[in-house]
N, C-alpha and C positions, 0 to 999 in steps of 0.2 A: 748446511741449511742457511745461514747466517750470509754468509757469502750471496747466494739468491735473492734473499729479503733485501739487502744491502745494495744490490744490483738494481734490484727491482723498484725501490725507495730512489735511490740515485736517478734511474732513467723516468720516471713519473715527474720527481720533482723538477728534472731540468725541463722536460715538456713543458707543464706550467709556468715556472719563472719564463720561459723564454719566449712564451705565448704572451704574456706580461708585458713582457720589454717590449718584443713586437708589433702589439696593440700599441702600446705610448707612440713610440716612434712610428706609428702607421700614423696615428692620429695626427702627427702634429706637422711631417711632411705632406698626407693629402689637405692639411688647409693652405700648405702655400701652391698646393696645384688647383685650385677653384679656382684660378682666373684663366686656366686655359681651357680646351672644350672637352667634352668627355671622354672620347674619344684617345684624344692626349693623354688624358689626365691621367684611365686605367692605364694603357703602356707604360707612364711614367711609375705610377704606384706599385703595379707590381714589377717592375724592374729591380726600384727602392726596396721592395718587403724581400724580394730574393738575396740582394746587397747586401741587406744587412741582417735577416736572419741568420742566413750559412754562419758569417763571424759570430754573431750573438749566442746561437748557438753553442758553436763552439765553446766558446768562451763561459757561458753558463752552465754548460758540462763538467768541466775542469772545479771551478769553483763550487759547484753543488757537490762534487763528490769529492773536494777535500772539506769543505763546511759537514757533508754528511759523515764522511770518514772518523773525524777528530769528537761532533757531537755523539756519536754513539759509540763512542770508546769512552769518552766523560761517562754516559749514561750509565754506563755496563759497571765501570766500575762505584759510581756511587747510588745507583739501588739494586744492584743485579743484571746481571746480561739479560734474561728477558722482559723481565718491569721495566728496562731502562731503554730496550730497545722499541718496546710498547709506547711507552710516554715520550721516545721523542717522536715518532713515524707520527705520533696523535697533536702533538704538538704544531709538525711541522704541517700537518695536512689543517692542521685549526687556523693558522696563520696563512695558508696560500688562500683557504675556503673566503677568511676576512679580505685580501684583498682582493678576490673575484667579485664580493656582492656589491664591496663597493664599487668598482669596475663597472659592472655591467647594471645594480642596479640604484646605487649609491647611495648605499645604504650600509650601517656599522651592525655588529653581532648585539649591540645593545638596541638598539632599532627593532629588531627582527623579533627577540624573544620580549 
């Protein structure tokens, strides 16, 4: 069962980060494409967002699921395997949620409540 959760935490969180990453680096190469016509500009952007997602990706794969591997082995052992796997998945879902709001609406969790 642990296994699945574990899976399931791993393939969630790298969606997200890598949505993340992907959004910055969209952002910041389509402002050097505004000076060409629109036209241009989509072919070049999404060429860009294909480039460099696939590695990003990857790469944030890798590292979310040894970051997730190593923190809920921590957790398990200092409150319990299930408290521990609880409080980090909540943890980690608390911390993507903060950097979404401010992302898209720029705005902190002390803001909101």
């Amino acid at each position: 069962m642990m296994k699945y959760v574990t899976k399931a935490v791993i393939f969630t969180v790298t969606v997200l980060v890598s949505y993340l990453l992907t959004g910055l680096l969209e952002d910041r190469l389509l402002q050097e494409t505004e000076r060409f016509r629109p036209i241009t500009s989509t072919w070049l952007g999404m060429g860009i967002i294909v480039l460099i997602f696939v590695p990003v990706f990857a790469y944030t794969e890798r590292a979310t699921e040894a970051v997730v591997k190593i923190s809920m082995q921590q957790t398990r052992s200092g409150a319990g395997r299930v408290i521990g796997v609880i409080f980090f998945i909540i943890l980690v879902f608390a911390v993507l949620f903060a950097l979404y709001l401010d992302k898209w609406f720029g705005l902190s969790i002390g803001d909101v409540l």
